[in-house]
C-alpha positions in Angstrom: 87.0 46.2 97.0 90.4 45.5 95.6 90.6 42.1 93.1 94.1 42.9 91.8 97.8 44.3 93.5 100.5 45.1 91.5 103.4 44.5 93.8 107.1 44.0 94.1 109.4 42.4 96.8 112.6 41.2 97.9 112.7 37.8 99.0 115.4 36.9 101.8 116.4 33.5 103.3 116.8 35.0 107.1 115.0 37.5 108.9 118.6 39.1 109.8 118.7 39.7 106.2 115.5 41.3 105.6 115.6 43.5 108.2 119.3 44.7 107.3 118.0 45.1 103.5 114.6 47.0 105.3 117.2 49.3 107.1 119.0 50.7 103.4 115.4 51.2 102.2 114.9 53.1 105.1 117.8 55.1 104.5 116.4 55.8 100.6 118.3 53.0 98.8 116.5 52.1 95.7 113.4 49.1 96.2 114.3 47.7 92.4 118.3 48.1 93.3 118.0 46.6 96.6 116.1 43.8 95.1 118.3 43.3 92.4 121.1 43.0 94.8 119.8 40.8 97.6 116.7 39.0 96.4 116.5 35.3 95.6 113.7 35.3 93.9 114.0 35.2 90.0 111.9 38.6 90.6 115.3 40.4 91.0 116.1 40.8 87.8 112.7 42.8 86.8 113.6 44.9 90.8 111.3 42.6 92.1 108.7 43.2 89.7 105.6 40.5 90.5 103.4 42.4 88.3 99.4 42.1 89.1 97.8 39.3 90.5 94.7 38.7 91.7 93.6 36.4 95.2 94.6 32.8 95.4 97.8 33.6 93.2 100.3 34.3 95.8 100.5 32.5 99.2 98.7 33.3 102.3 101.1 35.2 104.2 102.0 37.2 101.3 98.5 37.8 99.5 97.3 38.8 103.1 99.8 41.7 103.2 99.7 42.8 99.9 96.1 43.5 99.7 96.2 45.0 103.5 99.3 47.3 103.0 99.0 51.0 102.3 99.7 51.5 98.4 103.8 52.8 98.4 105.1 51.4 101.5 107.7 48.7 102.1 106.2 45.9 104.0 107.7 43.4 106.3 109.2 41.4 106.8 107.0 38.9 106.0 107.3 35.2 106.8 106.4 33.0 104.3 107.4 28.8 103.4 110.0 30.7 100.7 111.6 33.1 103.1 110.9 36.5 104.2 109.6 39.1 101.7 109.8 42.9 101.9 107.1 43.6 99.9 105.9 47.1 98.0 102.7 47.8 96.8 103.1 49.4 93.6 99.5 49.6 93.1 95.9 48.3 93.7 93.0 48.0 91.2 
């Protein structure tokens, strides 16, 4: 069973956005770059860099997808109260 993610994302204000950020990933732009660029999330400077965090740290949305989503892949976007978040899975412990 998973009790930690290490994860990073990009947080956007519109889904437009996300999805045109989730297009240069696609096309092999940098994750940590891209964040750096377009996220509004104080994240950005550390590429988006949330570190590890265990359940009940993160909202519902987000948690939800983090500990679901395949360890290495972009996912999203993902709807939250803040915005929508293209999130990475850096790792699960």
């Amino acid at each position: 069973m998973v009790k930690e993610v290490h994860a990073a994302h990009i947080l956007c204000k519109t889904d437009k956005k996300a999805k045109e950020v989730q297009e240069k990933l696609a096309a092999g732009q940098s994750f940590a770059e891209m964040a750096r660029k377009y996220s509004q999330c104080p994240s950005s400077r550390r590429g988006g860099d949330l570190g590890w965090f265990g359940k009940g740290r993160m909202v519902q949305e987000f948690e939800k997808a983090a500990f679901e989503g395949e360890k290495g892949k972009v996912l999203g976007p993902i709807k939250t109260k803040f915005g929508y978040h293209l999130i990475k899975v850096l790792d699960k412990k």
